[in-house]
N, C-alpha and C positions, 0 to 999 in steps of 0.2 A: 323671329326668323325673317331674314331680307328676302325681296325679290328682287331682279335685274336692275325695275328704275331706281329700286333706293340704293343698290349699289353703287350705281352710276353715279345718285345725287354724293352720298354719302364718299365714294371718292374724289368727288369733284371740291365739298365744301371742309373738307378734313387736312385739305395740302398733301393726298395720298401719290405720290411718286412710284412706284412699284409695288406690282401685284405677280405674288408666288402662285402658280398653277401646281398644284401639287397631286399625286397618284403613286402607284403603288407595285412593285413590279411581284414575282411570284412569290419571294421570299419574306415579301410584306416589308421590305425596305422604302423605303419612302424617296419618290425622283420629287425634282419640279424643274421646270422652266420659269423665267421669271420674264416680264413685259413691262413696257411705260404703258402707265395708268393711261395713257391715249391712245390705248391698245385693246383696252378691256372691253367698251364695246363689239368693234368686231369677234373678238374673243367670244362674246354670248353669242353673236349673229351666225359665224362663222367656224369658231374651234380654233385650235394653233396645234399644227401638226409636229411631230417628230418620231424620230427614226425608233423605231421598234425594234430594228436587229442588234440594238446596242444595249435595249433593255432583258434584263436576267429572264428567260422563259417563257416571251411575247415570239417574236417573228424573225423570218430568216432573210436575205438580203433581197430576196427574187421581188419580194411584195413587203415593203416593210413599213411602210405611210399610215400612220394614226393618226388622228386628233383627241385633243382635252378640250374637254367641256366644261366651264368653271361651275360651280352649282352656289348659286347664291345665298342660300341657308347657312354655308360652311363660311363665310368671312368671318376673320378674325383680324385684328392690329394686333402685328409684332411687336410687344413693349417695347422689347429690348434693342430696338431700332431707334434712329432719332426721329423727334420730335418734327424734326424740320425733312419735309421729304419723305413720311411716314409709309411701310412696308404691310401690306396686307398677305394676307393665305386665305385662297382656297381651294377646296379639294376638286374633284374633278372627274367626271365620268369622262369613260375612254370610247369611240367610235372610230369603224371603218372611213373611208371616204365620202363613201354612198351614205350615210346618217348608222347605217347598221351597226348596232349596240357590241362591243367586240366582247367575245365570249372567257377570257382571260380576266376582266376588269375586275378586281380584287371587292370592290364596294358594289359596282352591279350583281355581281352577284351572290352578296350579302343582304343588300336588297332587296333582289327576285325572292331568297328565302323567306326573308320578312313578309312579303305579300304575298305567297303560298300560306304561309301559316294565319294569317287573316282572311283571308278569302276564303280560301278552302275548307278549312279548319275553325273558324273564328275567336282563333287564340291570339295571344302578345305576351311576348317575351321582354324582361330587363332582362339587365347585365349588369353587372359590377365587377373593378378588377383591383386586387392588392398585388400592387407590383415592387417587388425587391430590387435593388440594386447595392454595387459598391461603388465605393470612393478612393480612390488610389493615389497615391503623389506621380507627380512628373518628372522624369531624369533634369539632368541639365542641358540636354537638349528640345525640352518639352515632349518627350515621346513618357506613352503609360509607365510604369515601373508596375512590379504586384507590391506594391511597399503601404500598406491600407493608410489611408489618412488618419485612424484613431487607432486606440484599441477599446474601445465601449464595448459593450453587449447589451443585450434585449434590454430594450426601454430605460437604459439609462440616460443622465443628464449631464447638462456643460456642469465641470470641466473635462469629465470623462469624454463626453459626448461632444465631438467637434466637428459634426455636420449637422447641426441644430440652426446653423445660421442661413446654408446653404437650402437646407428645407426650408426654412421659411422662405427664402428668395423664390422657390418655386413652387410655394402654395401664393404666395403673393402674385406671380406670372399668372397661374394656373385663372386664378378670379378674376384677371385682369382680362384673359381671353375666354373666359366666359363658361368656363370649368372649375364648377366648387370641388373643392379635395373635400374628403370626409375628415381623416386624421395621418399625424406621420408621426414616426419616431423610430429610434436606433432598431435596429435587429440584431441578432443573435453575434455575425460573424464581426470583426474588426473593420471597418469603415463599411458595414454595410445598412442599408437603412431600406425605408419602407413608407410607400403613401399610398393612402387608397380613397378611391371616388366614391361618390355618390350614383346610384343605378342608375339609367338611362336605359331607351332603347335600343336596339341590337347596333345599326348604325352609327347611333350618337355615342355610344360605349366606344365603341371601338375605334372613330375618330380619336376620341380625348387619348384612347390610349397611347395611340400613334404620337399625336400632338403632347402628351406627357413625354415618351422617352427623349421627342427632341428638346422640349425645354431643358430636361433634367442635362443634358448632355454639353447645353449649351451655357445653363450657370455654372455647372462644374467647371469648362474651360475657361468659362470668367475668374473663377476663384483662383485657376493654376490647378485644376483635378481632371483627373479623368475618367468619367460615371463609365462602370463596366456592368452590364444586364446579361452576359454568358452564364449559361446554370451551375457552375461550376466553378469560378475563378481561380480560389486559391483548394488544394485539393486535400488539404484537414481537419476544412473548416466549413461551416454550414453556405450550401448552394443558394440561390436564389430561383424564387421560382414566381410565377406568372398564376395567383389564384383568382379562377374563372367563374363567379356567383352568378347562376341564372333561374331566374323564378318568372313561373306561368301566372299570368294573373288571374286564371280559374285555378283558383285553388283545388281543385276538384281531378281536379291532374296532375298533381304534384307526384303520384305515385309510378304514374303509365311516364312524365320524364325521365323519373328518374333510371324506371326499368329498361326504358328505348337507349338513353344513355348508357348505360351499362352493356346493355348487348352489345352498341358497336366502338365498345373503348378499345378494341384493340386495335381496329380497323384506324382508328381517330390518333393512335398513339403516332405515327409516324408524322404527322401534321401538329401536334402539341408538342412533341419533344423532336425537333428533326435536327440537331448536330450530336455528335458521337459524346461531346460532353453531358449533353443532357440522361443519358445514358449515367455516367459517374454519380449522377443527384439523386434518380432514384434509388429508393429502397435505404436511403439514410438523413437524417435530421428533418424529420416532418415533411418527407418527399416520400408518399406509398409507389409500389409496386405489387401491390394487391388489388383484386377489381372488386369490391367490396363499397357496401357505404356502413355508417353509425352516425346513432348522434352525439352531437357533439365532438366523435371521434377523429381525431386529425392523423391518424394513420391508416385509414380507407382513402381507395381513390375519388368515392363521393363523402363528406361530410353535411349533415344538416345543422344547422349551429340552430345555439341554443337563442329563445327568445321569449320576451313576453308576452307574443302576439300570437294566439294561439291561430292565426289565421296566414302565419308566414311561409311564404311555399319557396324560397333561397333555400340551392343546392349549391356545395361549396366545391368545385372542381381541384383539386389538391395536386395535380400531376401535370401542367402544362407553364412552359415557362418561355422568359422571353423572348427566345429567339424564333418562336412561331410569327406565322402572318395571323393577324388578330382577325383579319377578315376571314378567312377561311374556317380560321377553327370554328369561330361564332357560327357560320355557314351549316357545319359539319353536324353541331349543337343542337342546332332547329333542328335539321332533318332527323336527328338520331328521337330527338324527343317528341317531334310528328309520329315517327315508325312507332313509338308506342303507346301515342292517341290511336291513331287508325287500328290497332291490334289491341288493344286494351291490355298492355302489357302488365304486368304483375312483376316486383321486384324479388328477390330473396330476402329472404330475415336479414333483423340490421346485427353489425357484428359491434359485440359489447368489450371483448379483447384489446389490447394492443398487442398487433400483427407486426409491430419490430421486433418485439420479444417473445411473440407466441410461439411454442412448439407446434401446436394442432393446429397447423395452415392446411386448409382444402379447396381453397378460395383460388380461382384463376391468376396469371399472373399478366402484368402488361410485358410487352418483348423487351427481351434485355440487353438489346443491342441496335444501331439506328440501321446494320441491314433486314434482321428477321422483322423490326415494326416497316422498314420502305418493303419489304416482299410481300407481305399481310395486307399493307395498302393498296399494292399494285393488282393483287389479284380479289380486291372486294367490289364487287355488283352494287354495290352502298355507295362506296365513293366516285366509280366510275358515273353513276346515274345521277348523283349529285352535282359532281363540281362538270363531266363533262368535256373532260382531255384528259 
């Protein structure tokens, strides 16, 4: 990891031209400003402010002056930039004018969670995420079509499989800036496919993931494609969803997580699935709407997958999908899985069924529409204590 002077050197000795300040508004969309690399100093000394009233869910016009904080740890060189003139990102803590850390800041306070759960607690969390997406062709006027690039299905190959080239381009980016993939390959529905990372910690997860959907979005427009991550795209065919691996590294807790998470999944639904499509994906093609775990079972809303490590404490989150802010939910995660360290929480028996086709469902269910999970969230003492607006 960098600090300021090796950024400095390091953009000085690299030919770096332009530095992307990058952050996060509420919906976990990604802004930046971008600066000449003769800028970037003042930038750590001083901040680079902008209008807040413009941003989704930040501030209103009366008082609306921020600044970005670059954080030096987060550089990365955009491959896909040229060589000559070369483009960096980094991410960026958000502050008042007065230094005052601003209370909205999507990674501040994914962070504050993190060092609650160390401090306090003397736990840490990874993360891992399998993130789905599709591939769709372009009209002739380059806008999306739903017209899928292939028609593959699960883990087939070229020639079926004709975003094999397109993953590679972005497991090749991915190493490039400093994010190893784990593995990719075709999914279920017609041009849709699948990569997933390697763990990291709560912050570094959730960066890569951010920095995963823009790569993936930006080689597809290279190829002439347009990467769609809505849970839902085409409406007969299997959804895409956002699977959220999180394991305590006292193994010793793996039961009170899982039980803490479960208590406030309903609470958490409106933040994991919050557009009305996300709605459409549960309760069909390996997308639960049951609040249940099993192992191995991929029709619970927890799964514990299977391993040979009998020391593996990975719970596999089944129900949350792209269009969440990664920061938040990660946020939501910790806290649920604190609440049941501090309580010694206890889970229910694990379910050995498949609850798509079970008739003896007795098992809670997540809300089955984005207003009853947004009314469930508005009135939880959990979320309000948490996130804090």
């Amino acid at each position: 990891m960098y600090t300021t002077e090796e950024v400095l050197e390091y953009v000085e000795e690299e030919d770096v031209k332009f530095v992307r300040l990058a952050f996060f508004d509420l919906r976990g969309v990604q802004k930046n400003i971008s600066i000449m690399a003769s800028q970037l100093q003042s930038a750590f000394e001083n901040g680079v402010s902008f209008d807040a009233s413009a941003v989704y869910g930040f501030e209103t016009a009366e008082k609306s002056d921020l600044f970005l904080h670059p954080d030096p740890t987060t550089v990365s060189i955009l491959p896909w930039r040229p060589n000559t003139g070369k483009v960096v990102r980094m991410f960026c803590t958000i502050s008042h004018p007065d230094g005052t850390p601003y209370k909205k800041d999507c990674r501040t306070i994914l962070a504050n969670a993190v060092k609650k759960a160390r401090d306090e607690f003397g736990v840490e969390f990874d993360f891992g995420t399998e993130i789905e997406f599709y591939l769709f062709k372009l009209d002739e006027k380059g806008e999306p079509t739903k017209i899928p690039f292939d028609n593959a299905g699960y883990m087939d190959i070229a020639p079926e499989d004709k975003g094999e080239n397109i993953r590679r381009e972005i497991c090749f980016t991915l190493e490039q800036m400093g994010i190893p993939p784990e593995s990719s390959h075709h999914e279920e529905g017609p041009g849709q496919n699948e990569i997933d990372f390697h763990y990291a910690d709560a912050l570094t997860a959730a960066d890569n993931a951010a920095t995963f959907k823009w790569i993936v979005r930006t080689r597809a427009a290279s190829a002439g494609l347009y990467a769609d991550f809505s849970p839902k795209p085409l409406a007969d065919k299997a959804g895409s969803g956002f699977h959220i691996n999180i394991s305590c590294r006292d193994a010793s807790k793996r039961r009170n997580v899982l039980a803490g998470i479960l208590k406030h999944a309903e609470e958490l639904t409106y933040y994991m699935n919050c557009t009305e499509s996300s709605y459409d994906r549960l309760g069909s093609s390996k997308a639960p709407c049951h609040l249940a775990w099993g192992y191995e079972n991929r029709s619970t809303f927890i799964r514990v997958p299977a391993t040979t490590n009998d020391d593996a404490t990975r719970l596999e989150i089944r129900t949350p999908d792209s269009e969440c802010n990664v920061y938040l939910v990660f946020t939501l995660l910790i806290h649920a899985a604190l609440d049941g360290i501090k309580n010694n929480l206890e889970p229910p028996e694990p379910v050995k069924e498949n609850l798509f086709t079970s008739q003896a469902l007795n098992h809670r269910r997540l809300p089955d529409t984005l207003g009853s999970a947004k009314e469930i969230a508005e009135k939880s003492s959990f979320i309000k204590e948490v996130l804090g607006f």
